[in-house]
TORLO-185176 format. One line per 2 residues: number of its first residue (from 1); their letters; for each residue x, y, z of C-alpha. Coordinates in nm, 3 decimals. Example, Ala and Ser with C-alpha at 12.3 -4.5 7.8 and 13.67 -1.06 7.14 Angstrom:
<nodes>
1> as> 1.230/-0.450/0.780 | 1.367/-0.106/0.714
</nodes>
This chain:
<nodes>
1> xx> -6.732/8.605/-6.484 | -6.550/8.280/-6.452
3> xx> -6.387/8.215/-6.120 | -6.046/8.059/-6.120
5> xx> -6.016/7.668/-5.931 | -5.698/7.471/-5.855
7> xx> -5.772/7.101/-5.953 | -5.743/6.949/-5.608
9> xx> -5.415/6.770/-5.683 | -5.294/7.122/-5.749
11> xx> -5.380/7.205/-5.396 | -5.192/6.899/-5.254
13> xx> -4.871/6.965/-5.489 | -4.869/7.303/-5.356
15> xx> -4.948/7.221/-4.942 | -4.679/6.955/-4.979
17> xx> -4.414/7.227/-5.127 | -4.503/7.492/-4.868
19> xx> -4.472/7.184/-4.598 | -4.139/7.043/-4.767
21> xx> -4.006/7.401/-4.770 | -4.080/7.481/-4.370
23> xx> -3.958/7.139/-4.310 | -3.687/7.215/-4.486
25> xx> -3.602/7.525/-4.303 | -3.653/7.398/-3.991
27> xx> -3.429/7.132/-4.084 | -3.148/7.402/-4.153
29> xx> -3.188/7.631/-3.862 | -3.214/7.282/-3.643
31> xx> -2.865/7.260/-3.776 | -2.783/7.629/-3.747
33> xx> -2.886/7.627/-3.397 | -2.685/7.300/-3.276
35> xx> -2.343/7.269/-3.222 | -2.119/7.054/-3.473
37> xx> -2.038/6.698/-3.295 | -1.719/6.560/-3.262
39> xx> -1.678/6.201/-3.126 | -1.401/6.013/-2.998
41> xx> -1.274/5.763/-2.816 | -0.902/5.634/-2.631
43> xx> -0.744/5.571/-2.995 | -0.860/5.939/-3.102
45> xx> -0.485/6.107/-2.905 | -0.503/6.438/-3.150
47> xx> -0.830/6.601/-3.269 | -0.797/6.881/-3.477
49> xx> -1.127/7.084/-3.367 | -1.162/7.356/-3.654
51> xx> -1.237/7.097/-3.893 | -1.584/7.018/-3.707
53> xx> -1.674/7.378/-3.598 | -1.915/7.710/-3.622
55> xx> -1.837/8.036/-3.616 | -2.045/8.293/-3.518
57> xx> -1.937/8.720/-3.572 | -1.989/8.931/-3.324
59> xx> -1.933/9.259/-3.453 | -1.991/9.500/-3.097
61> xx> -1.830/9.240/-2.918 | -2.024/9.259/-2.626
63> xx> -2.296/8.941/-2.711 | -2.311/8.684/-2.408
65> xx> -2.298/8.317/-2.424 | -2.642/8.278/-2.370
67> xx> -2.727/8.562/-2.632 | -2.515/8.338/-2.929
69> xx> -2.646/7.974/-2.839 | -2.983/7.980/-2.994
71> xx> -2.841/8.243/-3.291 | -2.990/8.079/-3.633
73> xx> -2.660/8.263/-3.778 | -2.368/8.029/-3.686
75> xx> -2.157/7.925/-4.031 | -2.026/7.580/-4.031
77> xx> -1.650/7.563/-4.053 | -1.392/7.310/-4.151
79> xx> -1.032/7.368/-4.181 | -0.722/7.289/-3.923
81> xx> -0.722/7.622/-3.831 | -0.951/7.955/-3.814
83> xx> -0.738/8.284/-3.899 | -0.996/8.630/-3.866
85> xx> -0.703/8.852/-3.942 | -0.746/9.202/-3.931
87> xx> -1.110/9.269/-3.789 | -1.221/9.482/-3.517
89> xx> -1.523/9.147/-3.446 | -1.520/8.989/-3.155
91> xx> -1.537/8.583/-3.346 | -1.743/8.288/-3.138
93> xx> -1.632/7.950/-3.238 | -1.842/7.614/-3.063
95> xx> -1.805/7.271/-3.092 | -1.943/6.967/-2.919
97> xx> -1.775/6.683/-2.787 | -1.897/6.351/-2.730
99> xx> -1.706/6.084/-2.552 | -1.840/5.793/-2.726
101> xx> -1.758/5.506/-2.503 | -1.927/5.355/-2.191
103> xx> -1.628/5.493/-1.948 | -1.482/5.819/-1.787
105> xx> -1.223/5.981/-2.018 | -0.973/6.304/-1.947
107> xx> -0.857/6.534/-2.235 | -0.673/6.908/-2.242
109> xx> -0.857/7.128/-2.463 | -0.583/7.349/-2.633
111> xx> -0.687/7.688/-2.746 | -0.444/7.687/-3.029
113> xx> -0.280/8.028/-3.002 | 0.033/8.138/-2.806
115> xx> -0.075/8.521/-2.896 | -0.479/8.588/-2.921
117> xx> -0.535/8.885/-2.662 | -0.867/8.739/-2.487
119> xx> -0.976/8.404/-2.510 | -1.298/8.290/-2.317
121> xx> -1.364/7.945/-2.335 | -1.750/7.853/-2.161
123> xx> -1.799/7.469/-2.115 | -2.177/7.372/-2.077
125> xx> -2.239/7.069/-1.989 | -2.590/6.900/-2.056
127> xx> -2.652/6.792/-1.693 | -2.510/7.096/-1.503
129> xx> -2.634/7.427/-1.472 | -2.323/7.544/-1.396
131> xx> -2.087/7.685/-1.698 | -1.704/7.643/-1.667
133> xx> -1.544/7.957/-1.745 | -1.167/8.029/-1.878
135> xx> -1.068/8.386/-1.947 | -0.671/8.380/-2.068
137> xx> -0.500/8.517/-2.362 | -0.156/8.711/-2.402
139> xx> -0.341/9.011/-2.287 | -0.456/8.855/-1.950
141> xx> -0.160/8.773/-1.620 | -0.027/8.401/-1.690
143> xx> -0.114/8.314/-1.368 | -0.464/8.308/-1.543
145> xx> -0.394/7.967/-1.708 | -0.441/7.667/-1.557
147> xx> -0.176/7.477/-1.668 | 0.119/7.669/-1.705
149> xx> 0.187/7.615/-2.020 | 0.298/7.887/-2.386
151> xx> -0.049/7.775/-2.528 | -0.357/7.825/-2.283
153> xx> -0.502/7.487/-2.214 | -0.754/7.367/-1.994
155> xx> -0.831/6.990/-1.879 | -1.143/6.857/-1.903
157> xx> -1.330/6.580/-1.765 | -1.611/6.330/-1.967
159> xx> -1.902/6.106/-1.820 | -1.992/5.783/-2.025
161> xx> -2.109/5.915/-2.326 | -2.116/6.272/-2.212
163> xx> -2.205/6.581/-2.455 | -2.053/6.875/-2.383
165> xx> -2.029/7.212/-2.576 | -1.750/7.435/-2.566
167> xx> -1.761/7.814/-2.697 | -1.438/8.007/-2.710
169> xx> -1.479/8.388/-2.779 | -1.198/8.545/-2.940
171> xx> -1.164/8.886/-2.877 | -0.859/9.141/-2.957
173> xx> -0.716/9.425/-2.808 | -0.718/9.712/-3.106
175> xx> -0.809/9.462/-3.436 | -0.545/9.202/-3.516
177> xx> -0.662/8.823/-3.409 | -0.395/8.540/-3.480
179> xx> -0.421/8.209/-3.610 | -0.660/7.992/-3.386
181> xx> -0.585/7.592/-3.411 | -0.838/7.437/-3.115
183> xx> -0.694/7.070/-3.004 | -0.865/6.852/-2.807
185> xx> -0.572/6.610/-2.685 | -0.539/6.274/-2.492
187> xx> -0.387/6.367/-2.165 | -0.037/6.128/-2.196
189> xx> 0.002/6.209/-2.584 | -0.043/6.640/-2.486
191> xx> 0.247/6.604/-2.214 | 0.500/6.404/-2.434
193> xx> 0.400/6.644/-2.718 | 0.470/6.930/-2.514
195> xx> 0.794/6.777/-2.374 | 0.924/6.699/-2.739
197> xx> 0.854/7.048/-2.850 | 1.034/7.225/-2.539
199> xx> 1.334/6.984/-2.625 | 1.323/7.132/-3.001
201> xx> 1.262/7.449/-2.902 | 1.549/7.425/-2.654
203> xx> 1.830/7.330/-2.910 | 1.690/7.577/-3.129
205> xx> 1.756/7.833/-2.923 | 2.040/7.698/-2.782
207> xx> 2.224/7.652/-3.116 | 2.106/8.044/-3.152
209> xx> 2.241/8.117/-2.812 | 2.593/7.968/-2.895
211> xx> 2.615/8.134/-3.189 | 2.549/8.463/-3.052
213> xx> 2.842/8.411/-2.827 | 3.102/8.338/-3.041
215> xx> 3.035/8.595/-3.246 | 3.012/8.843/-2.937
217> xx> 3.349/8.741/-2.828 | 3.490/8.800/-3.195
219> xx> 3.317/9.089/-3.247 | 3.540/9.188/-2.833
221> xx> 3.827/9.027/-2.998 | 3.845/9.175/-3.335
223> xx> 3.630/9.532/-3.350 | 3.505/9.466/-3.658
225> xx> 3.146/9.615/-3.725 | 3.010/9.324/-3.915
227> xx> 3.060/9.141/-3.606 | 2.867/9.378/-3.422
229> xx> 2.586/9.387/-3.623 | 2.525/9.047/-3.679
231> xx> 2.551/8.989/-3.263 | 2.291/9.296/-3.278
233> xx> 2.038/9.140/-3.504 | 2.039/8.743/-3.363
235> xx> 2.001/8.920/-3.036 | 1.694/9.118/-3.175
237> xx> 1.562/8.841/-3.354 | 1.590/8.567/-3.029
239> xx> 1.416/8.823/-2.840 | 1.145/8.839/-3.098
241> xx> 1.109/8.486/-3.176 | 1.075/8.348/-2.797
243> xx> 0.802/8.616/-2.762 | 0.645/8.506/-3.080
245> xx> 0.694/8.142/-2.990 | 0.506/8.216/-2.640
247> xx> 0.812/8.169/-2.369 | 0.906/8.539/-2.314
249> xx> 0.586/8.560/-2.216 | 0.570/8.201/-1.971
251> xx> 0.930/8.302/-1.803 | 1.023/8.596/-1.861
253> xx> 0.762/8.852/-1.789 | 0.408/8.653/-1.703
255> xx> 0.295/8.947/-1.514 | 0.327/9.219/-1.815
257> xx> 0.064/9.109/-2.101 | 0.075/9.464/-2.254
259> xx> 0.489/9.488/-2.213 | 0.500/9.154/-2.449
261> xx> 0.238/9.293/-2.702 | 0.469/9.583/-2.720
263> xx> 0.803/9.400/-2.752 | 0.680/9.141/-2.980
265> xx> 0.585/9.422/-3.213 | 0.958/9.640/-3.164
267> xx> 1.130/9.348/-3.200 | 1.015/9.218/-3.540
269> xx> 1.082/9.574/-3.689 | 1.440/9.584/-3.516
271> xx> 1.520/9.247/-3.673 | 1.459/9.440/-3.958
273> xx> 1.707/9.693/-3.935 | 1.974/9.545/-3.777
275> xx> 2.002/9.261/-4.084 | 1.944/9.573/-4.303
277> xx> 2.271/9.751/-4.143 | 2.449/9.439/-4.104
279> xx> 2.401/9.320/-4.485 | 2.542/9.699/-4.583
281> xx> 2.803/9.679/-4.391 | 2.949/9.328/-4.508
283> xx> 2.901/9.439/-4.857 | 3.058/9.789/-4.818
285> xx> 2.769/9.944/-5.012 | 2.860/10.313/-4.942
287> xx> 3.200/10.249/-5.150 | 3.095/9.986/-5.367
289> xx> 2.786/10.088/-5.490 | 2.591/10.408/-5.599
291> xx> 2.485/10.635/-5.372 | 2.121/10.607/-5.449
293> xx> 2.114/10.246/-5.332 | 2.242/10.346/-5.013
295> xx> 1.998/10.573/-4.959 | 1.728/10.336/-5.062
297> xx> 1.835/10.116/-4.833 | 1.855/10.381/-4.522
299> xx> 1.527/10.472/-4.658 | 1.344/10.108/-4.613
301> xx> 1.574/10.097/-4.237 | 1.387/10.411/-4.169
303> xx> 1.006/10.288/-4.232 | 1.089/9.974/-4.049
305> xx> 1.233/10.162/-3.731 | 0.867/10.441/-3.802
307> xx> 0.644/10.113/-3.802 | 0.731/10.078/-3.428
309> xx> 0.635/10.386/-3.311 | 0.231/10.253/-3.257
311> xx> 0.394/10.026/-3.074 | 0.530/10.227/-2.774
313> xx> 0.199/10.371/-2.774 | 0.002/10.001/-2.702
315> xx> -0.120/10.029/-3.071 | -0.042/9.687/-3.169
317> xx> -0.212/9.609/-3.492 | -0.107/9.914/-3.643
319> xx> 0.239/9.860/-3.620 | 0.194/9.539/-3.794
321> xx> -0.019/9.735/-4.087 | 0.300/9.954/-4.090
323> xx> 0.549/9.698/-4.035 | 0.437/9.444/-4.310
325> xx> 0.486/9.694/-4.622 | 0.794/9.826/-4.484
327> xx> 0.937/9.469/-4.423 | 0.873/9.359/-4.846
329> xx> 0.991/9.699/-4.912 | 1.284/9.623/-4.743
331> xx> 1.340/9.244/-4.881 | 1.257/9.382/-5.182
333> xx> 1.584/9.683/-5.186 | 1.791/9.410/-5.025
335> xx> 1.716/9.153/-5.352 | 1.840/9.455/-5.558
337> xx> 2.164/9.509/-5.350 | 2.239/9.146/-5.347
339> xx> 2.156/9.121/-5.715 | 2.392/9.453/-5.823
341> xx> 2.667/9.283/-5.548 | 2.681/8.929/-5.767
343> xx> 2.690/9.120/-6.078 | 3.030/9.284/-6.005
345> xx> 3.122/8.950/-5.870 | 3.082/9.020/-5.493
347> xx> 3.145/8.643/-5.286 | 2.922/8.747/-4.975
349> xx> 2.685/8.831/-5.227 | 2.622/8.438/-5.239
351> xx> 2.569/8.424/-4.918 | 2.343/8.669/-4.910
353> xx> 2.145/8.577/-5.156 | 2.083/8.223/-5.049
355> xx> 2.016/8.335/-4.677 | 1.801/8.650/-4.725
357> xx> 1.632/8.399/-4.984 | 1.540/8.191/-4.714
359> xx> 1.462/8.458/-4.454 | 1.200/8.611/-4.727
361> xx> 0.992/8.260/-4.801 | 0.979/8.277/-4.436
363> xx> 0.834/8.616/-4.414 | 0.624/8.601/-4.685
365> xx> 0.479/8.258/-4.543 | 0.350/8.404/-4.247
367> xx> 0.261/8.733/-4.416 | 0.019/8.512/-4.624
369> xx> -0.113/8.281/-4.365 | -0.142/8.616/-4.138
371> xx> -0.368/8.774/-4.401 | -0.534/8.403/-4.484
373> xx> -0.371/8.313/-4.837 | -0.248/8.030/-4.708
375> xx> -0.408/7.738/-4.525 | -0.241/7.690/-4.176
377> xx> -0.001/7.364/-4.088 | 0.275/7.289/-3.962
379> xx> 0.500/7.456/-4.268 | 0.309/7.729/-4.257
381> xx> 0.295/7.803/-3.935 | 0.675/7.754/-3.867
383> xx> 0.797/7.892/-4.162 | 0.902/8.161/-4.032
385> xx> 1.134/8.054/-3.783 | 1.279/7.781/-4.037
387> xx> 1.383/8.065/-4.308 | 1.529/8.295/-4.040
389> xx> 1.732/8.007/-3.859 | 1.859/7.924/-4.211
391> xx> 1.903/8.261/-4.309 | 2.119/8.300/-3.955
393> xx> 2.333/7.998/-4.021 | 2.417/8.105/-4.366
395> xx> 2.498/8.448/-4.250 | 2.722/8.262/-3.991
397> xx> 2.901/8.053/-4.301 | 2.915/8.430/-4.450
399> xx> 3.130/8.558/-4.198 | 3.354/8.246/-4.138
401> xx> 3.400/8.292/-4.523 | 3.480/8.632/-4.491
403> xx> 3.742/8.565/-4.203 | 3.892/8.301/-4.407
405> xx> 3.932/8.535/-4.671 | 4.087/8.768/-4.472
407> xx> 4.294/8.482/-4.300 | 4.433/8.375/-4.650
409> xx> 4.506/8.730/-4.734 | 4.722/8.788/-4.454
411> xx> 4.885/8.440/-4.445 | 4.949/8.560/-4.863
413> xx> 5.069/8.976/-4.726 | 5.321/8.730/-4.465
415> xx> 5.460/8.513/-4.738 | 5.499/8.777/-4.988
417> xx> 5.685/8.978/-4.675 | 5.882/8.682/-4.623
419> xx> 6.010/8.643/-4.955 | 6.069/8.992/-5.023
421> xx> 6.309/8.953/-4.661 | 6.430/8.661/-4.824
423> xx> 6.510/8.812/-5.141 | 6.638/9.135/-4.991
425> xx> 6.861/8.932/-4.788 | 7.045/8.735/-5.053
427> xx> 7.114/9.067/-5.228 | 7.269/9.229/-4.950
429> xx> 7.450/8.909/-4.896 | 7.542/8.928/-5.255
431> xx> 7.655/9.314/-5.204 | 7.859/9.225/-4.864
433> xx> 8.071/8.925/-5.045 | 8.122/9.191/-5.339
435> xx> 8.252/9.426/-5.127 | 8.468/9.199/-4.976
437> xx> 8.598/9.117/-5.243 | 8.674/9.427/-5.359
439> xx> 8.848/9.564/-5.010 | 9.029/9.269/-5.032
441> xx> 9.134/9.307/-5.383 | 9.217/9.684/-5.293
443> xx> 9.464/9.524/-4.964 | 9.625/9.284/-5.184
445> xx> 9.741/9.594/-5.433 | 9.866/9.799/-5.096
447> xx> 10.062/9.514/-4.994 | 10.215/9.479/-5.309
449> xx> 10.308/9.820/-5.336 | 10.481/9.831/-4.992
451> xx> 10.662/9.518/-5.082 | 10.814/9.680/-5.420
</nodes>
């Protein structure tokens, strides 16, 4: 029986694959196991860390820092921002940052998010033993921050040519994780940034504020329900978007993380229903349209007003999964009002059109970036608020139509009264010189009788 022999270049083409292969491996999990570098120096005032990171799942959520550094199973990420959605995971995310220049240099490491429930960021440092530890997140006092601040942010402090990695573990309290966008920022360009943004922020709100109160006092001044409602739902929607924004949370109750969970969630389903009520009530639906609409359309105010039940009960991510089909239902019946309004020639129908139009890009922005069809950025991100504070001053421009109307029609019900006094007037001055006439006539026959 012959016996089978490799030629010996066989045997080195196949020792050099096997050795390519391990090297190759190696070469991977070297990779794998190391952090992704990010270098910068004075001119680098904004780095957007996602775009140079790893994430790592941790699906029990109970791994350690020291368990995840040497996993081979960390996935390279790069994008502005990391968005895990709906997931009951705990997420790692690590990146490594190298001041690459021969001096000391400060930054603030932004976390990204004004709403994650638990954030623990763990900064090792090559030549310490010691790990700095931050544990914040909406979930957590705000007194745990270190710089007092909507966004968690922590300052850090570079050697020459230091390496340091940072790890941030994102954990959630029942399953919903928002949008992450980690900064690393140059200490003068993070202040002015957050200056500029309080200032925009401020007249924002402030131009909400003021609108608020006016209509409040025409709504004391005049009774009228639309008023009422539209005070009703700017309120609702303030409340909700300083909570969403971070600031309900920074001034107004820092020492209640579960309390702003709650309200963020009860708030966003109000808005709902009080633009809902308001829109029916400046179109007159229950007269002007059929009866089944208005019942759709207390049907969708009743699944928003359901979806906050979880809500009072610290479920937080299931009133969002309740709250995001009722909300398109919702847009979606008040489309069809708006629609059958314009058809018979309604003029707040055009109005309502253009600002629920705006309103629902909004929604459906975030409702995609929430659930990672969109990228994040700044549009993105703020779309939200954009389409809701056009969609408030349009509703404004809706009402000061609608009092103009009303204006015109009783300036027209005065003139028409006015000429009708008018008229009625010259007839019964017409009738009075008649008469006259007449019992003068009649006197002038008398006298000539007495005189014959």
């Amino acid at each position: 029986m012959r016996s089978f022999v490799l030629p010996a270049a066989s045997w080195q083409r196949i020792v050099l694959t096997v050795l390519l292969a391990c090297c190759g491996w190696l070469a991977v999990a070297e990779v794998k196991a190391n952090p992704l570098q990010v270098d910068f120096q004075d001119i680098d005032l904004k780095v957007k860390l996602a775009q140079n990171a790893q994430i790592l799942e941790d699906a029990t959520g109970s791994r350690t820092l020291a368990e995840v550094q040497d996993d081979q199973r960390w996935n390279n990420f790069h994008a502005d921002a990391l968005n895990f959605a709906f997931s009951q995971s705990s997420w790692w995310i690590r990146v490594r940052l190298h001041n690459a220049q021969s001096h000391k240099a400060s930054r603030v490491l932004e976390v990204g998010s004004a709403l994650q429930d638990q954030i623990d960021v763990y900064v090792v440092r090559a030549k310490s033993a010691r790990v700095e530890i931050l544990s914040t997140g909406d979930r957590r006092n705000f007194e745990s921050r270190p710089v007092a601040t909507r966004v968690p942010s922590l300052p850090l402090h570079f050697e020459p040519e230091e390496q340091v990695d940072v790890y941030f573990k994102m954990d959630t309290h029942d399953g919903l994780h928002e949008i992450v966008a980690p900064m690393l920022w140059a200490v003068n360009t993070y202040t002015a940034s957050m200056q500029l943004e309080n200032l925009l922020y401020g007249l924002y709100y402030g131009a909400l504020l003021t609108g608020l109160l006016y209509h409040l006092f025409l709504f004391l001044s005049t009774r009228q329900l639309n008023f009422g409602l539209y005070v009703l739902y700017v309120s609702v929607f303030l409340l909700w978007s300083l909570t969403f924004k971070g600031y309900s949370f920074q001034y107004f109750w820092p020492d209640s993380p579960n309390f702003n969970n709650q309200i963020l969630a009860i708030s966003a389903s109000g808005s709902y229903c009080f633009f809902a009520l308001f829109m029916m009530a400046h179109h007159n639906t229950e007269h002007l349209l059929p009866s089944w609409m208005t019942r759709l359309m207390m049907a969708a105010i009743v699944l928003n007003a359901l979806s906050m039940i979880p809500a009072l009960f610290d479920k937080y991510a299931l009133a969002f999964e309740l709250n995001i089909p009722a909300g398109i239902f919702l847009m979606l019946s008040t489309h069809l009002v708006n629609f059958l309004m314009l058809k018979r020639g309604s003029r707040p129908a055009k109005y309502q059109m253009l600002s629920f139009s705006a309103l629902s890009l909004g929604v459906l922005l975030y409702y995609s970036l929430l659930l990672g069809i969109v990228p994040s950025n700044a549009i993105s991100e703020n779309g939200l608020l954009f389409g809701s504070g056009a969609q408030i001053l349009l509703l404004a421009f809706a009402l000061a139509d609608q009092m103009n109307q009303l204006k015109d029609g009783k300036l027209r019900a005065e003139r028409e009264a006015l000429a009708a006094q008018a008229a009625l007037n010259l007839e019964l001055e017409g009738l009075v010189k008649r008469r006259t006439k007449a019992l003068e006539a009649a006197n002038q026959k008398f006298m000539d009788v007495d005189r014959h």
